[in-house]
Biopython code that builds the backbone (N, CA, C, O; Angstrom):
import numpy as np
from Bio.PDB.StructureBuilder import StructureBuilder

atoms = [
    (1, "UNK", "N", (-131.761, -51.167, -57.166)),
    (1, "UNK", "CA", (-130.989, -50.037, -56.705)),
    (1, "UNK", "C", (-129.681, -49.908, -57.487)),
    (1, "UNK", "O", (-129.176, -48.786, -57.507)),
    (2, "UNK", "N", (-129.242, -50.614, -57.948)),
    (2, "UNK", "CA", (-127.929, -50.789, -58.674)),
    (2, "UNK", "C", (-127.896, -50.318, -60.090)),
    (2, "UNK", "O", (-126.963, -49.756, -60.664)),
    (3, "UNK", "N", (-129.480, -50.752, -60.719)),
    (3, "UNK", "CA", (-129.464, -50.535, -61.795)),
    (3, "UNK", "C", (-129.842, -49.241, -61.760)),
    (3, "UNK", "O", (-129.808, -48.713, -62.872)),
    (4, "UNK", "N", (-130.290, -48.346, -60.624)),
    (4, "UNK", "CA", (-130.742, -47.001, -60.961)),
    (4, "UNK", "C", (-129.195, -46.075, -60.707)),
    (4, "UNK", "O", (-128.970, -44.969, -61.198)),
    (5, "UNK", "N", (-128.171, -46.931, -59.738)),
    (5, "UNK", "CA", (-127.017, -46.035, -59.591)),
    (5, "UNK", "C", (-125.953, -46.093, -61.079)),
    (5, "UNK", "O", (-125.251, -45.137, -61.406)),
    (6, "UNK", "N", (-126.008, -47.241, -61.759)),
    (6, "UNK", "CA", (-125.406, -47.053, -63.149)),
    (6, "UNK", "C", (-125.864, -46.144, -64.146)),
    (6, "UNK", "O", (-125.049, -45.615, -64.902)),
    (7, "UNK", "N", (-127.655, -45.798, -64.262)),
    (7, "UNK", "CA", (-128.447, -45.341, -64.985)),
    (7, "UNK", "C", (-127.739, -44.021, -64.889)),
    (7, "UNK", "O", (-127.051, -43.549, -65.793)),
    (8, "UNK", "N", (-128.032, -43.279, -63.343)),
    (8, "UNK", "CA", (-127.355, -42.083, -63.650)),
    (8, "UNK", "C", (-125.924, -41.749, -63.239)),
    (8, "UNK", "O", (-125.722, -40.692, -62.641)),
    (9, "UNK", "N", (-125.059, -42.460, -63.480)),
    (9, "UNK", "CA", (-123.812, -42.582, -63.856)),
    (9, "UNK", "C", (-123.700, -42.329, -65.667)),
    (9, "UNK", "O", (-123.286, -41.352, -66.291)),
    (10, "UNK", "N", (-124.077, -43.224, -65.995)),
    (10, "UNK", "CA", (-124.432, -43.152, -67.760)),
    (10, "UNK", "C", (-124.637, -41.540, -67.710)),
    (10, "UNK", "O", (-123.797, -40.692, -68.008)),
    (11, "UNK", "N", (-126.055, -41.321, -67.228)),
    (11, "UNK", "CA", (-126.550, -40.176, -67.728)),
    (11, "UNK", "C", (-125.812, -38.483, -67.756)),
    (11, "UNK", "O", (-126.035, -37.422, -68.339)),
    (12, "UNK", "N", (-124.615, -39.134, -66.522)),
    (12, "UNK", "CA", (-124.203, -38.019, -66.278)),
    (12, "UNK", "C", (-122.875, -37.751, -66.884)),
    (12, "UNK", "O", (-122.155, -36.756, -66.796)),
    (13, "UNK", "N", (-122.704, -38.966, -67.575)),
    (13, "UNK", "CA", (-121.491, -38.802, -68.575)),
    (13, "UNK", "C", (-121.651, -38.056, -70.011)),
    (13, "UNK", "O", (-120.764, -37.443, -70.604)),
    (14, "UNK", "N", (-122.925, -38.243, -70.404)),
    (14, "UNK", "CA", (-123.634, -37.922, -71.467)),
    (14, "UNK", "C", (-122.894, -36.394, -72.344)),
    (14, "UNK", "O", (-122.423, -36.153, -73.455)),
    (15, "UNK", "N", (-123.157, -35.633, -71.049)),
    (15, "UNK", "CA", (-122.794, -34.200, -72.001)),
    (15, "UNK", "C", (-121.281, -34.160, -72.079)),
    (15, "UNK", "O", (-120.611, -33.601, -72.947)),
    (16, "UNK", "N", (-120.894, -34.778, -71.134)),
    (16, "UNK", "CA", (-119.141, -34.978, -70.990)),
    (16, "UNK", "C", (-118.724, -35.275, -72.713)),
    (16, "UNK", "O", (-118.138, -34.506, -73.475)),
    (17, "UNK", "N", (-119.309, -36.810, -73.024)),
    (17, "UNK", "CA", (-118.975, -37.137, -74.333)),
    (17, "UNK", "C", (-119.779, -36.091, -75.684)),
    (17, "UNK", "O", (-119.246, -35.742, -76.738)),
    (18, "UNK", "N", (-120.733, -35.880, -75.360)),
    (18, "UNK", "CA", (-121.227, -34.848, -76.398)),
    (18, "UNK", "C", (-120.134, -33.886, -76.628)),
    (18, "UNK", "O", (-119.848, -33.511, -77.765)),
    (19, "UNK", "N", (-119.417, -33.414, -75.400)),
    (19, "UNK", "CA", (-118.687, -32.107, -75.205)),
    (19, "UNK", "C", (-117.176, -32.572, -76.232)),
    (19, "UNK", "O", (-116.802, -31.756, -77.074)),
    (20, "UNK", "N", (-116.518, -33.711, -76.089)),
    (20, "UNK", "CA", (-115.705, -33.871, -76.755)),
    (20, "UNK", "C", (-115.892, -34.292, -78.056)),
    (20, "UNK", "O", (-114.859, -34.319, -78.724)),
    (21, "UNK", "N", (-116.993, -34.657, -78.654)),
    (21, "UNK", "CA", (-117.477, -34.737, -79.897)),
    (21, "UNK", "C", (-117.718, -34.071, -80.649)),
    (21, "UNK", "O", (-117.874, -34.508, -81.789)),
    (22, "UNK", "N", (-117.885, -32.483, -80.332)),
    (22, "UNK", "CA", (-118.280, -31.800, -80.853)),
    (22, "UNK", "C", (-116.645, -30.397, -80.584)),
    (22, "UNK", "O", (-116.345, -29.444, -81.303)),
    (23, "UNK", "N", (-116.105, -30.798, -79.540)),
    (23, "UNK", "CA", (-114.992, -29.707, -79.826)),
    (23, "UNK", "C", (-114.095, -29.733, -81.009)),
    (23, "UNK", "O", (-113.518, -28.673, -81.248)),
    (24, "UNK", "N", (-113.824, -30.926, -81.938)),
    (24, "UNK", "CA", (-113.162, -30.843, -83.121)),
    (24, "UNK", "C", (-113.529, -29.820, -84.340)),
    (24, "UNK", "O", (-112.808, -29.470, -85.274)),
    (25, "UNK", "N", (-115.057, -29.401, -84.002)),
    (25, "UNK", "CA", (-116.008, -28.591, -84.703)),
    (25, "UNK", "C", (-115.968, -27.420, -84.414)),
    (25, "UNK", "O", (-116.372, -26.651, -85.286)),
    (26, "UNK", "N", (-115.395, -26.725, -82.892)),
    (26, "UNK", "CA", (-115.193, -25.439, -83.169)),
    (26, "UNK", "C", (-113.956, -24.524, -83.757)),
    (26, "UNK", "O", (-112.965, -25.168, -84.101)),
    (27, "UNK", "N", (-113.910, -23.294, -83.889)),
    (27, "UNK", "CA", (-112.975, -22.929, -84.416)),
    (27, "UNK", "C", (-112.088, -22.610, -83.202)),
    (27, "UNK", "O", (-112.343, -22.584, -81.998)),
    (28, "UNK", "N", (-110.719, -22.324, -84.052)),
    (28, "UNK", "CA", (-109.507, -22.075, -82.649)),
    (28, "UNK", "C", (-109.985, -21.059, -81.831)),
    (28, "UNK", "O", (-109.644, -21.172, -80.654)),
    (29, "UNK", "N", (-110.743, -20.006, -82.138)),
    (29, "UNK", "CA", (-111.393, -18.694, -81.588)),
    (29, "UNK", "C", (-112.815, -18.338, -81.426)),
    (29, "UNK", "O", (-113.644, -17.779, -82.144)),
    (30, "UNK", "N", (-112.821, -18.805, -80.339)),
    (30, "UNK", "CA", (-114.141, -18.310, -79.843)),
    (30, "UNK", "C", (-114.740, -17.151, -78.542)),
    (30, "UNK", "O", (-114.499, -17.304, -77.345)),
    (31, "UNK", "N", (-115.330, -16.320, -78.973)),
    (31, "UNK", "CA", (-116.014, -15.387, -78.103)),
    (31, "UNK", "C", (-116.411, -15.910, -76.658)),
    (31, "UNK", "O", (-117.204, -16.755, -76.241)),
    (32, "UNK", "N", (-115.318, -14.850, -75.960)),
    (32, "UNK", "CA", (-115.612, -15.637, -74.100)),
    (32, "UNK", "C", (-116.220, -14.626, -73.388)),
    (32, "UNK", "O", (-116.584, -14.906, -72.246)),
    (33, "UNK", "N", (-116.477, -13.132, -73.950)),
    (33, "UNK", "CA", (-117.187, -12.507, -72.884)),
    (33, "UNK", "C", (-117.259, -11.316, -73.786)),
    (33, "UNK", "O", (-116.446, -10.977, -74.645)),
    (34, "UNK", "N", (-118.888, -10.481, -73.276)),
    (34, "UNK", "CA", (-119.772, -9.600, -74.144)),
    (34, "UNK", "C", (-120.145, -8.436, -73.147)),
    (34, "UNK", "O", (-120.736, -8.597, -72.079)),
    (35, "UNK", "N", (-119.612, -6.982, -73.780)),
    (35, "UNK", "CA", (-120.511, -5.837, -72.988)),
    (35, "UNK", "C", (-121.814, -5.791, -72.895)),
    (35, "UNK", "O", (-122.637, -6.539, -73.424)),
    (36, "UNK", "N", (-122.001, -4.780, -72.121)),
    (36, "UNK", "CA", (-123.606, -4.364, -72.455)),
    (36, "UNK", "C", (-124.282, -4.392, -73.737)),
    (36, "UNK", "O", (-125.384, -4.774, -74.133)),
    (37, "UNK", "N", (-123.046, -3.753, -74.358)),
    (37, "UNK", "CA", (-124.062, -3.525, -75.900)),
    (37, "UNK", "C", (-123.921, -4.747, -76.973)),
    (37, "UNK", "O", (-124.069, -4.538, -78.177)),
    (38, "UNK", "N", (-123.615, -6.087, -76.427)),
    (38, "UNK", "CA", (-122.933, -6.882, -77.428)),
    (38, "UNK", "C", (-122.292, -7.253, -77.853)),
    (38, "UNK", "O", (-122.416, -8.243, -78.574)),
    (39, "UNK", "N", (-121.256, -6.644, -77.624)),
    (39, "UNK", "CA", (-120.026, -6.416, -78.543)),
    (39, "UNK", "C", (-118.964, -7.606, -77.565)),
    (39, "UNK", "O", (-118.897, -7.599, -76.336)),
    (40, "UNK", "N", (-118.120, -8.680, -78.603)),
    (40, "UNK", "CA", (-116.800, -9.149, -77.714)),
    (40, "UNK", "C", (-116.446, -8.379, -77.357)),
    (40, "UNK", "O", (-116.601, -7.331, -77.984)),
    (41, "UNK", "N", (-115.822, -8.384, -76.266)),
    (41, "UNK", "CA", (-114.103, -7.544, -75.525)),
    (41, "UNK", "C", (-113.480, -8.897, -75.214)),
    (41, "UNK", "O", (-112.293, -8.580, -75.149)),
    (42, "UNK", "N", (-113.536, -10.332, -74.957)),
    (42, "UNK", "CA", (-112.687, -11.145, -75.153)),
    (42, "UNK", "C", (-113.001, -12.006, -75.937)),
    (42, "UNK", "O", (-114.152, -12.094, -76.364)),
    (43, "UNK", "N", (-111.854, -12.971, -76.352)),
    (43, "UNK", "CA", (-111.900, -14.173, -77.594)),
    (43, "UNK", "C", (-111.137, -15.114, -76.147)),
    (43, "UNK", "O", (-110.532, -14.522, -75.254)),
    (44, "UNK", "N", (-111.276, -16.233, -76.164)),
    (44, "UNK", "CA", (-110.792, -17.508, -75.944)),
    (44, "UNK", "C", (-110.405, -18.236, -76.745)),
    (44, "UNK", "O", (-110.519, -17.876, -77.917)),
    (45, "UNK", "N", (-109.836, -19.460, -76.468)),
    (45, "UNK", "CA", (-109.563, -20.960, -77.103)),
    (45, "UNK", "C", (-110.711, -21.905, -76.867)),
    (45, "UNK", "O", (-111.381, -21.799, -75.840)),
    (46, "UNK", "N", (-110.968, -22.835, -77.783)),
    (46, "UNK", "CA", (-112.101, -23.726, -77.857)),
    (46, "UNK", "C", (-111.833, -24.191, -76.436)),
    (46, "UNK", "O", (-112.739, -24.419, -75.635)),
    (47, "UNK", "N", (-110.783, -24.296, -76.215)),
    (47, "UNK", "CA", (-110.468, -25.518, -74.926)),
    (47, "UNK", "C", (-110.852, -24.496, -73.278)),
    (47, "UNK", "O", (-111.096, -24.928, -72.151)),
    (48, "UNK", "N", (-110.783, -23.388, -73.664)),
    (48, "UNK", "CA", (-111.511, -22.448, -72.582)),
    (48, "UNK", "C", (-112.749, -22.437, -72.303)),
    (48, "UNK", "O", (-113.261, -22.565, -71.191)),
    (49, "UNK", "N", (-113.236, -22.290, -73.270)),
    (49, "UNK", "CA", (-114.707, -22.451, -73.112)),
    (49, "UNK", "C", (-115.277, -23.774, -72.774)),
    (49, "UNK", "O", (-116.393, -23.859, -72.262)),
    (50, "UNK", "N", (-114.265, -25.217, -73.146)),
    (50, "UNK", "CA", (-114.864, -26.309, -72.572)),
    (50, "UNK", "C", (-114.460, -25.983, -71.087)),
    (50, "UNK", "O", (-115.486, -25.824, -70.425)),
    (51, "UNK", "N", (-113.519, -25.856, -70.467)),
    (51, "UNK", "CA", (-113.494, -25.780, -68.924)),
    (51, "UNK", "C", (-114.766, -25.072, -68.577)),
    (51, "UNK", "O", (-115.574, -25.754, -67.947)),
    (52, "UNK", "N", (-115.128, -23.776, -68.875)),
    (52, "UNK", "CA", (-116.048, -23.066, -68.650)),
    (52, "UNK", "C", (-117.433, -23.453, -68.352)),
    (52, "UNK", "O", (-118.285, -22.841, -67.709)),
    (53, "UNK", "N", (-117.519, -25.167, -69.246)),
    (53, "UNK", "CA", (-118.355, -25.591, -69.775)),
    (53, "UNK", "C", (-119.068, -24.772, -70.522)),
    (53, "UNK", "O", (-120.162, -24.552, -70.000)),
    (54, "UNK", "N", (-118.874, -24.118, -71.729)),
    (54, "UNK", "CA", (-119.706, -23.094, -72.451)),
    (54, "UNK", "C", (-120.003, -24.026, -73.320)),
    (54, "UNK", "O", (-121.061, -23.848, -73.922)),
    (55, "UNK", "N", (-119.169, -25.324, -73.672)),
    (55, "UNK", "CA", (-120.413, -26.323, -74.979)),
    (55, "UNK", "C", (-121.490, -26.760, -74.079)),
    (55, "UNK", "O", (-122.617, -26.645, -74.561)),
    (56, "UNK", "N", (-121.449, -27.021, -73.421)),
    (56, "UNK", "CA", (-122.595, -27.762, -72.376)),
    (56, "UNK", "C", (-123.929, -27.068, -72.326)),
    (56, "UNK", "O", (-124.992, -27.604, -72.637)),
    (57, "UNK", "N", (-123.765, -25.667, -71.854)),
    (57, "UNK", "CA", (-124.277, -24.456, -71.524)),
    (57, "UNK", "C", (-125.586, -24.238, -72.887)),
    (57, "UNK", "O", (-126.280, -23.223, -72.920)),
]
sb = StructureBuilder()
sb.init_structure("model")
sb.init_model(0)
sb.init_chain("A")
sb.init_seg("    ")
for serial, (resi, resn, name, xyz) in enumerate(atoms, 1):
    if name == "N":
        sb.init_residue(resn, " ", resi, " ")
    sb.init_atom(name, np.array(xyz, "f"), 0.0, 1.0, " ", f" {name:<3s}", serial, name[0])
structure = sb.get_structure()
């Protein structure tokens, strides 16, 4: 039982660290929200979209 409550402890850290591994890689500006037709109408900060969890996503 112990070893299955660490297992997904681990597991659930997983995207956490993916998420900060990979934010050095985006740019300062990233697209946070899209009309109907596609198009941005907002830009964010990388660090918005991690709250958002949009690297995760």
């Amino acid at each position: 039982m112990r070893n299955r409550h660490f297992t997904v402890w681990l597991l659930s850290f997983i995207p956490i660290i993916i998420a900060f591994m990979v934010l050095p890689l985006l740019p300062d500006r990233i697209p946070a929200h899209f009309d109907f037709g596609g198009d941005v109408d907002r830009y964010g900060s990388r660090l918005l979209k991690q709250d958002e969890g949009g690297i995760i996503q």
